[in-house]
Residue, then its C-alpha position, 0 to 999 in steps of 0.5 A: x496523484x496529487x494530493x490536492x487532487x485527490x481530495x476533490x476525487x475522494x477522500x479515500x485511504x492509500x497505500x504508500x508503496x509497492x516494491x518489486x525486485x528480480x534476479x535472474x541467474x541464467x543472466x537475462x534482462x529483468x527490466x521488462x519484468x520489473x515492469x509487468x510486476x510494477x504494472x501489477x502493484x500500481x494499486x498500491x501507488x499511483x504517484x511516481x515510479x521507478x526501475x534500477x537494473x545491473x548487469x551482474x556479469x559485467x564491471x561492479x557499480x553501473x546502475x541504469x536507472x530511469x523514474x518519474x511522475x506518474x503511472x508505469x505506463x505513463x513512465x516507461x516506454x517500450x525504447x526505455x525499457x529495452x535500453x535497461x539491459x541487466x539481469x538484477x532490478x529493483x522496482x518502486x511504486x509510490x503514492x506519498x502523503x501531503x508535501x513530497x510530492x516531486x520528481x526527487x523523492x521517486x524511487x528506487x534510490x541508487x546511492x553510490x558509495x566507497x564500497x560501490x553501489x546500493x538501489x533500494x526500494x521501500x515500502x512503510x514508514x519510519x518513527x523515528x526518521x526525524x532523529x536518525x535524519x538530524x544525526x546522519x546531517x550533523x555527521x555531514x550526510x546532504x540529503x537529495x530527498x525528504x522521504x525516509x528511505x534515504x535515510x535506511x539508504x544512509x544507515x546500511x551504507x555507513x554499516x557496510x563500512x563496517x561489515x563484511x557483506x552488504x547483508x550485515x550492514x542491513x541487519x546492523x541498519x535494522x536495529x536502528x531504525x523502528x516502524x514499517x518497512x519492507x526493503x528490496x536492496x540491490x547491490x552489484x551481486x546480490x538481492x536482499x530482502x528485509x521485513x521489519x520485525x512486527x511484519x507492517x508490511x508484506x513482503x514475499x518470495x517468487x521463482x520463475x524458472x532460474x529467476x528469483x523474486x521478491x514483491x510487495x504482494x502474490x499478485x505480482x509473481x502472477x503477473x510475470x508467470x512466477x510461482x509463490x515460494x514463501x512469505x518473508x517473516x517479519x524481521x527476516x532477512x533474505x539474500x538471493x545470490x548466485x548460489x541462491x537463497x540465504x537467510x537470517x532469522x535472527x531479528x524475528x519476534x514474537x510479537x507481530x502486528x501486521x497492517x490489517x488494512x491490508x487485507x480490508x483495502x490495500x491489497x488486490x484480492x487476488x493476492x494472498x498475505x502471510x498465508x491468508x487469501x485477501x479475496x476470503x478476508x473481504x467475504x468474511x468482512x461483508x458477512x460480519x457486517x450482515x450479522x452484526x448490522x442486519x436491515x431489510x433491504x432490495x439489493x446489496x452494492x459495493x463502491x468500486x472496487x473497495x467494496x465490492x468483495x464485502x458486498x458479495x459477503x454481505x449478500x451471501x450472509x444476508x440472503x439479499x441479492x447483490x447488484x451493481x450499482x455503479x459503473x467506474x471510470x478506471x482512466x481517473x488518474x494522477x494527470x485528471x484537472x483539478x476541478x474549481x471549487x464550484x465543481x467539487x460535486x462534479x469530481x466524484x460522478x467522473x469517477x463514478x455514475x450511478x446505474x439509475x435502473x438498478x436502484x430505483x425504488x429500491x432499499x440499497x445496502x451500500x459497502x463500502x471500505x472506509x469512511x475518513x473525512x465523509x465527503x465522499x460517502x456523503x456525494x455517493x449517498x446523495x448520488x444514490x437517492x439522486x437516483x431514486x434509491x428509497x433508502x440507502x443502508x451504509x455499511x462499511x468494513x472496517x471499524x470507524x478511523x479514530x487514530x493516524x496511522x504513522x506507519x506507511x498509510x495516509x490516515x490523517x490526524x483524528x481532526x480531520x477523521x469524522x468518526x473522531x469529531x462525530x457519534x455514529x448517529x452524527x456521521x450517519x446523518x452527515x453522510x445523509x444515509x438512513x442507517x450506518x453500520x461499521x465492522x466490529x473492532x472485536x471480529x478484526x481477527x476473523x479476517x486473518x482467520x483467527x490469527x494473531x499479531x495484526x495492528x489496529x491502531x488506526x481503530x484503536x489506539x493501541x499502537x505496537x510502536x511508540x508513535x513519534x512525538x512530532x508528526x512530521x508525516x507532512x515533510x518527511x514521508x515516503 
C-alpha cells in the first residue's frame, strides 16, 4: 500500500516483510506452494510480492521468476503459477516505508554471478546498510534497487568467491552486517535459512511429506498442510539439501532481543513464535490492561483485527462482556483511491463502520493495538460517540510509541509519534476518549510468558544495536 494512501486510511504500524521458501526432495513443483504459504503471510505485506523457483534436476543457474505491485492474488495468475515449474523456491511479501515504493525493489532478488545463481528473500532491516552500500559502490558494485537486501544479496556473493559452499559465504556476510534480518537464500541445490543473532525477526522450519520448509511464521506451514519442525535460533544458519538438513550454531548468542511487537500486532494469532503462541499473548496483553487500567464499563470492543484478541482478555479479566462493535471491510487494499483532502474522515468509515446498536447508551472499553500519530484513534473515538456510545475507555495493548524503530518496522521518527509530543492526559484529550490506558512497559515479559530476550526500544530507548547515525529509512528501506 502506498504510503500516501495509507496515511488517509490509518496511521497504523506495518510489518515490512514475510518470506517463504520450499524444497521438495521427491522433485515436485513448489510454485503453488509458494503461493498458498504467500497467501498466508499477506498480513505482514500488502505492497508487492514475489516467487523465484529452480529445477534442482536440471542444468544450474535457470530461475524462473515473476513480481509485482500488489496482493498475491492480484500478482499471480493460475497460468503464472503453472508455467513456474521447479521444486525449490523462495517467496516475498513486502510492505516498504516512505520512498521505495516501485516495481524494482520487489522481491525476491535473483542475482546471477560468477559462481551461478543467488534468489534471496528478507525480512528485517539493516543498521548499517548506508556504509556497506557506499563500500560495495566504491569497489564498482551498480545497485538495480534501494532496498538493503541487495546489499546482504552483494555480500554472500563476493563471499562465495572465497568460500567453499554458498553457506559459508552466508556466515562470512552475517558477520558484516548488523540489525534484523531473517534470510531464505536459494541456490541452484540448496535452502538456506539465516537469523540474525539477536532473533528480530521470526524464522522457523516445516516438513510436508518429503518437502522442507522455512517461513516467516507457524501460519504458513499450516496453510500448505505442513507440519512444524522447530524454530531457527537466532544467529543459526539452516542448509536443507538433498541429504537434508545441516546447521550452523556458531553465530548464536546469548543475549536476544526478539521484536515484541511481533506478538502485540504483526503476527497472525494463530502462529506461534519461538515457542510461544501469539493468540495467549493477546489474551495475556487485554487481561494486564484490566487489572492495570480498570473502568466501569457495558461492553468491551476490540478495532479489527488488532485489537480483538486483547479485548476478549479484557473482558474475561475484567467481568465485562465483549461485543462487536465494528464490521470491517476486508477489500480496503493497496488499489483503494486516494480520498481528497476534504474526504479524509470518510477513509477510516470505508474501512470500518460502527454497529449503532451495539454501543448505543453504552459505557464502551475500546482495545486497540497501538496508538502512533492518533489521527485514527481520534476518527474511531469520534465514530464511536457518533454512535450514541455515552463513553469511550481507550485502552490500548502495548506501551505508548516513544522511539523509531530502525529495525524492520515503520515506527516513524519521535515527531511524529503522539505519545512523544504529548502527556497521557494531552493524548487522551486529543483522541477525545473519556479516559486512556496504555500497557505497562514493565509486564511486556509476561506476553512471552516471562522469558527473556525481546526488544523494546520503540517503547523504551534502549536499543540492542546501536541505531544508524543517520536515518536513512526513507531511502534505503526494505
Amino acid at each position: 500500500m502506498d504510503n500516501r494512501i495509507s496515511e488517509f486510511i490509518s496511521d497504523e504500524i506495518h510489518e515490512e516483510c514475510g518470506v517463504f521458501g520450499i524444497y521438495d526432495l521427491d522433485g515436485k513443483d513448489v510454485a503453488s506452494s509458494i503461493y498458498y504459504g504467500l497467501f498466508a503471510l499477506q498480513h505482514r505485506g500488502q505492497e508487492s510480492c514475489g516467487i523465484a523457483v529452480s529445477d534442482t534436476n536440471g542444468p544450474k543457474g535457470i530461475v524462473l521468476s515473476a513480481k509485482g505491485m500488489g496482493l498475491v492474488n492480484e500478482v499471480f495468475t493460475p497460468e503464472k503459477l503453472d508455467a513456474m515449474r521447479g521444486n525449490i523456491g523462495v517467496g516475498h511479501v513486502r510492505y516498504s516505508t516512505a520512498g521505495a515504493s516501485n516495481e524494482s525493489n520487489t522481491q525476491p532478488l535473483v542475482l546471477n554471478y560468477v559462481k551461478g545463481t543467488l534468489a534471496l528473500a528478507h525480512n528485517g532491516n539493516l543498521v548499517n546498510a548506508l556504509e556497506l552500500r557506499e563500500e560495495l559502490a566504491y569497489t564498482g558494485a551498480i545497485f538495480q534497487t534501494t532496498i538493503d537486501s541487495e546489499v546482504i544479496a552483494y555480500h554472500i556473493a563476493r563471499e562465495r568467491l572465497n568460500t567453499p559452499n554458498v553457506e559459508g559465504a552466508v556466515k562470512n556476510a552475517m558477520e558484516k552486517i548488523k540489525g534484523a534480518y531473517s534470510l531464505i537464500i536459494m541456490s541452484p541445490r540448496k535452502l538456506i535459512g539465516a537469523r540474525d543473532p539477536f532473533g528480530f525477526r521470526p524464522l522457523c522450519i516445516g516438513k510436508r511429506d518429503n518437502a522442507y520448509i522455512l517461513a516467516s511464521e507457524t501460519c504458513a506451514l499450516d496453510a500448505v498442510d505442513a507440519t512444524f519442525v522447530r524454530d531457527v535460533l537466532p544467529g543459526e544458519i539452516v542448509t536443507i539439501t538433498k541429504d537434508g538438513i545441516l546447521s550452523d550454531t556458531s553465530l548464536c548468542q546469548k543475549k536476544l532481543s526478539r521484536c515484541i511487537f511481533e506478538y502485540i500486532y504483526f503476527a497472525r494469532p494463530d502462529s506461534n513464535i519461538d515457542g510461544v503462541n501469539v493468540y495467549h499473548s493477546r489474551i495475556m496483553a487485554g487481561r494486564i490492561l484490566a487489572q492495570t487500567h480498570p473502568v466501569e464499563a457495558d461492553i468491551v470492543v476490540g478495532v479489527p483485527d488488532s485489537g480483538t484478541v486483547a479485548a476478549m482478555g479484557y473482558a474475561l479479566e475484567s467481568g465485562i462482556p465483549y461485543g462487536m462493535a465494528f464490521v470491517k471491510n476486508s477489500y480496503v487494499g493497496r488499489t483503494f483511491i486516494k480520498p481528497k483532502q476534504s474526504m479524509r474522515e470518510s477513509s477510516v468509515r470505508i474501512k470500518l463502520n460502527v454497529l449503532t446498536e451495539a454501543v448505543r447508551g453504552k459505557r464502551v472499553v475500546m482495545i486497540d493495538d497501538s496508538i502512533v500519530r492518533g489521527t485514527t484513534s481520534a476518527r474511531i473515538v469520534g465514530m464511536l460517540k457518533a454512535a450514541g456510545a455515552k463513553e469511550v475507555h481507550v485502552r490500548i495493548s502495548s506501551p505508548a510509541f516513544l522511539y523509531p524503530c530502525y529495525f524492520g518496522t515503520d515506527v516513524p521518527s519521535g515527531d511524529q509519534l503522539i505519545a512523544h509530543n504529548n502527556t497521557l492526559e494531552q493524548v487522551c484529550e486529543i483522541i477525545g476518549a473519556d479516559s486512556l490506558g496504555y500497557l505497562d512497559v514493565n509486564r511486556l515479559s509476561e506476553l512471552i510468558e516471562g522469558e527473556c530476550g525481546y526488544c523494546d526500544a520503540c517503547f523504551t530507548g534502549n536499543y540492542p544495536v546501536d541505531p544508524p547515525k543517520e536515518d536513512i529509512r526513507g531511502e534505503y528501506d526494505k
